[in-house]
N, C-alpha and C positions, 0 to 999 in steps of 0.2 A: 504494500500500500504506500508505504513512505516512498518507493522509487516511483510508482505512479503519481503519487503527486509531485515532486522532483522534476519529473518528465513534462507535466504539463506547464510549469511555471515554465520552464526552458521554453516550451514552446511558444507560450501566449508572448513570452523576450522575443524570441526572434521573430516573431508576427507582428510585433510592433515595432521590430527596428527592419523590420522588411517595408512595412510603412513608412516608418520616415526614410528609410534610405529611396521608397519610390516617386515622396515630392521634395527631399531635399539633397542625398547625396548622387543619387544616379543623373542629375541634368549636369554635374559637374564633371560627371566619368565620360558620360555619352552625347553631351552638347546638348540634350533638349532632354524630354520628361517621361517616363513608364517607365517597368519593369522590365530590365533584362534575365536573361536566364542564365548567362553565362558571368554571372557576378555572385561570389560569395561574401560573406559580412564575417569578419574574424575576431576575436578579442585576444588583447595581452593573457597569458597564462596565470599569473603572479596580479593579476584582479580579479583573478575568480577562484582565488582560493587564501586573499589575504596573508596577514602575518604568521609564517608556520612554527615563528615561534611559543608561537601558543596554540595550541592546537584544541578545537573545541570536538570533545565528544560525545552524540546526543544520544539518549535511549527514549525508549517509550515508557508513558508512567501513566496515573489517573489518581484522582484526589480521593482522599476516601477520609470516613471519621475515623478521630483517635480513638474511640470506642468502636469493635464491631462485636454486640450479642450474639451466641451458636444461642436458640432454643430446642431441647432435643424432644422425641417422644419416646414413651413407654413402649416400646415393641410387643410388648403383652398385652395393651389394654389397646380396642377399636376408638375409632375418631369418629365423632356423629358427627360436628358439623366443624368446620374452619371460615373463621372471621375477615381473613385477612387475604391480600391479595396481593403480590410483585408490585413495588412500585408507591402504594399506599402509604400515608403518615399515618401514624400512631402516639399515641402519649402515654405516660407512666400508667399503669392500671387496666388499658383495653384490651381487650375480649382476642385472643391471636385463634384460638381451637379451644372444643369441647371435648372430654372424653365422651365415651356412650358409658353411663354408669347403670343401665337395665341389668348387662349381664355382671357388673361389681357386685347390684344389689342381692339377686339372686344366692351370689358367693356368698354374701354377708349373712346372709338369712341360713343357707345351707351349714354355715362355721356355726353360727349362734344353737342350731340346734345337735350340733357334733360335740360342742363345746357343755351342750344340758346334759347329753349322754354320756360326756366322761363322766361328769362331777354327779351323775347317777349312780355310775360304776364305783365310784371311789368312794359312796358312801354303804353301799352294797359290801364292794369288798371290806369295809371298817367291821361292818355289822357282825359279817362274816367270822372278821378276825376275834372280837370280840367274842363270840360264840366258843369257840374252839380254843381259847383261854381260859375260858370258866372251867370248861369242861378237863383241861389239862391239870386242872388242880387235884379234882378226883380222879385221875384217872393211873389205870395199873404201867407198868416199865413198858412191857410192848405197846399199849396201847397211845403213852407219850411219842413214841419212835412214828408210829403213825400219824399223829395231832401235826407232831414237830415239821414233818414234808407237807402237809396240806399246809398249813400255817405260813412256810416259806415260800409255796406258789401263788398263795392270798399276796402277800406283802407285794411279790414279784408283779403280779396282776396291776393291783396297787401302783405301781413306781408306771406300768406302761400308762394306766388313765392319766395316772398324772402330769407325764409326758405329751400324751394326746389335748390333756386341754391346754398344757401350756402354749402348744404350738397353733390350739385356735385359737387362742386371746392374741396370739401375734399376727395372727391371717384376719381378725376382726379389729385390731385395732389400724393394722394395713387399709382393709379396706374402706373403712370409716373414716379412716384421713384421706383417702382417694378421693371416692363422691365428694366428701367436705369440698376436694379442690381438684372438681373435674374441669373448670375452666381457668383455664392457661394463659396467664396475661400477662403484658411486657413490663417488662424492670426499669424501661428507659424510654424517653422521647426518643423518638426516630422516626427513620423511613425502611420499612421491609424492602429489602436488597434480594430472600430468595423465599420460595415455598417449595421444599425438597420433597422430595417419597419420604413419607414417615419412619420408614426404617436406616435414612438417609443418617450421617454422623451427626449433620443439623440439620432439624427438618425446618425449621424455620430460622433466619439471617436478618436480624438487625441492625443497621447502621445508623449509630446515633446521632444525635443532635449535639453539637459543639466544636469543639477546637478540629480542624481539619491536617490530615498530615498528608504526605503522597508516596504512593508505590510506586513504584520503578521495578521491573522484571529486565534481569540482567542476565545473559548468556550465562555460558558456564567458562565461554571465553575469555570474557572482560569482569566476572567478578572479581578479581583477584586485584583489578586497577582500586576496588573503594574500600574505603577505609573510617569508621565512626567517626565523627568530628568534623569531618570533610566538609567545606564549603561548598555548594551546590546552588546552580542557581534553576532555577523552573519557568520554563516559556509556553506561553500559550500557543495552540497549532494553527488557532486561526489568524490571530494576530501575533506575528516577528517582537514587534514592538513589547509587547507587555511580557513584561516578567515578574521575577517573585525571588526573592534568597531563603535558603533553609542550610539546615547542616543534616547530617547521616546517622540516623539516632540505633540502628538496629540492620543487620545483614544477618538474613535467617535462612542458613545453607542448609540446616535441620530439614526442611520443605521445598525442594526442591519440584519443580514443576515439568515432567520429565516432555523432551522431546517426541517429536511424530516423524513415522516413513509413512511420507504421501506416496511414495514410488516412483516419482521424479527427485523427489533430495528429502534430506533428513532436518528436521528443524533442531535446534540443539537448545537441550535442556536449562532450562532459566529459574534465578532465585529469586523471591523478592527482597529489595535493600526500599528503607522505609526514612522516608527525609519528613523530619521536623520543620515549618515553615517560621519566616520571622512576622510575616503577618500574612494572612488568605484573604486581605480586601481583595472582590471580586473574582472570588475561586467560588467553583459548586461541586458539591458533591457528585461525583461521579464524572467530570470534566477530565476529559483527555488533555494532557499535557505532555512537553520534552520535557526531560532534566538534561543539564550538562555539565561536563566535567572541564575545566580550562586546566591542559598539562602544560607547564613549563619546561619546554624544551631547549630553551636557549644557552643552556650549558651544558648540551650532550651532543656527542660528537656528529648525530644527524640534524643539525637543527635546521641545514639548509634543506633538511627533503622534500622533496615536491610529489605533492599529492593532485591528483585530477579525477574529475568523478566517472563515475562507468560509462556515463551515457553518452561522453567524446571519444570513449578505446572501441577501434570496430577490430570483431576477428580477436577480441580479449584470449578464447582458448587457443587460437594458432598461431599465428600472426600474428599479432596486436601494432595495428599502428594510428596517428591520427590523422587530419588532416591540415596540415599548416603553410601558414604563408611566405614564401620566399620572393621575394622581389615583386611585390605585387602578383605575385602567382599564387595558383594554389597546387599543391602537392599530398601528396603520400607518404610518410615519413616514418619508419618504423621505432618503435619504444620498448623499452627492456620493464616487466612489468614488477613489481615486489611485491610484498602482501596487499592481501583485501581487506578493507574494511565492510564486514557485514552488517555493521549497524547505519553505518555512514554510505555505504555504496561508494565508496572510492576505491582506487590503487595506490600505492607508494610508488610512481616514475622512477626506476633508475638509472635509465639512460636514452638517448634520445632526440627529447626535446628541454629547454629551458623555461626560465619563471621568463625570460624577457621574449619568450617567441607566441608566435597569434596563432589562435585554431581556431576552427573553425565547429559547430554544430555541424554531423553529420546529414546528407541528406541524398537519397538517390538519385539528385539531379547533378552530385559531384562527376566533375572528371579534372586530372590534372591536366595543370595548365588555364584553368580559368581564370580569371581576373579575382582577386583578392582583394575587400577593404576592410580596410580595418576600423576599429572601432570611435563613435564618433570625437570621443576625448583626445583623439589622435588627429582629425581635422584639422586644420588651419583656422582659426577666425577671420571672417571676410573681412574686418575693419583695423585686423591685424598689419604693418609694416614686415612684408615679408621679402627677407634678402634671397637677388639671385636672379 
């Protein structure tokens, strides 16, 4: 997506300087006025990629709250109804889901009377015991030997009832706190972010109302470039201009978000790293945003590298070369290629061409040998004194 829209800004440039070069530079190449075909428009290298001694590198991010609620469900208990819907506000208190407590109650009633039948038993087997006590008082040597084994099955009897109700007073007092609170309600103002399958880790996602921070999901390439504390600054995708500062409050490799084979390429596995803002005037929740990194490269031994973006290298996997201007010509010129940047859709140039040489936007109406102009910052001023 980023290089599709990349591509089109290029393009909408050179459609506008296809314009003005068709009422204001071509009557000066051609002696009167229109469009030729055999004229290409070139620019300096080293203005379209600024100072590399700082090299800006941008990732994709999105705003989200510093608060995000998981609400889970009971995998044992059914859901009669859900309140709430993707996308919906909410406030402290409201209604998210119902459990169905028909079949709790049921349970509840079913324990309550499992629970009469112990403490029946265990008053039986007292009675019992008591019996066969009295009786052991008068009674002859063997017939004590007999008392003593029924006596010791009673008590045994005994310990199971006692057992059986303990564990319905725990299965009643369970389900009486249930019903009590079959309806499910949010801990926090927010905005529901998801409505999951209930057997889902969170079946419901909310994102609260407050302070805003922003994700950023970084390859498995370039995590290793951030670092907590890290000044960062966040730009808006539709507007260049606006931006934002934050620092790098948490990088959570714990969760990693693993890659896909589409069966054309492989996307490679990303983390999220989570930047603190210094203020969110004019951030919304859920706003796509860059983040960027500014490296100082100026005291390492590449700091002259020249970088050019994808969509000037034609023939990138065989050949790779661009198209530049030589003496008001236009040519084919072949380039030594170095790393990619997959976030940024560049190359690292390492041999070739220069920051001071013109290229051109490719386009199928090239042939070398065309007339080449260069860009209009490079023009003469008509009202300029020019020697010669």
């Amino acid at each position: 997506m980023k290089k599709a829209i990349k591509i089109i800004i290029i393009v909408a440039l050179i459609a506008g300087a296809l314009a003005a070069g068709y009422f204001f530079v071509l009557p000066k190449i051609t002696g009167g006025s229109g469009f030729d075909d055999n004229v290409a428009y070139v620019t300096r290298i080293d203005t379209l990629g600024g100072d590399t001694s700082f090299l800006s590198n941008r990732y994709s991010a999105v705003i989200e709250s510093q608060q995000v609620v998981n609400v889970d469900a009971d995998a044992e208990k059914k859901i009669k109804t859900v309140y709430v819907k993707e996308g919906d506000s909410v406030k402290k208190g409201d209604k998210l889901f119902e459990y169905d407590v028909e079949d709790m109650q049921f349970q509840l009633d079913q324990a309550k009377l499992d629970r009469e039948q112990a403490q029946s038993e265990i008053k039986s087997y007292n009675d019992q015991l008591d019996t066969l006590q009295k009786e052991y008082q008068n009674a002859g040597r063997n017939q004590r030997l007999t008392l003593d084994n029924q006596m010791e099955q009673i008590r045994l009897n005994i310990k199971k009832a006692e057992y059986s109700k303990d564990t319905q007073d725990k299965t009643i007092k369970k389900l009486e706190n249930s019903i009590r609170n079959s309806v499910v309600k949010s801990s926090v103002d927010g905005m529901i972010s998801s409505v999951d399958d209930p057997t889902a880790e969170a079946y419901i996602t909310i994102t609260s109302s407050g302070d805003y921070r922003v994700k950023a999901s970084i390859s498995e390439e370039h995590i290793g470039n951030f670092y907590v504390d890290e000044e960062i600054t966040i730009r808006s995708r539709t507007d260049e201009t606006a931006t934002w500062s934050g620092k790098v409050v948490s990088i959570d490799t714990a969760k990693p978000v693993a890659g896909m084979n589409t069966g054309m390429m492989d996307t490679p596995t990303k983390y999220p790293v989570y930047i603190s803002l210094d203020s969110s005037e004019g951030l919304l929740i859920g706003q796509h945003v860059t983040v960027e990194q500014f490296v100082d490269t100026s005291d390492e031994d590449d700091s002259s590298a020249l970088y050019l973006d994808d969509y000037y290298i034609c023939d990138a996997d065989s050949t790779p070369y661009v198209w530049v201007e030589e003496n008001g010509k236009l040519k084919k010129r072949n380039v030594e290629l170095g790393e990619f940047n997959e976030e940024l859709y560049r190359y690292e140039i390492i041999s070739g061409i220069e920051g001071s040489d013109y290229i051109a936007f490719p386009e199928e109406r090239f042939t070398e040998g065309m007339t080449a102009v260069k860009g209009f910052e490079d023009m003469p001023d008509e009202n300029e004194n020019i020697e010669g």
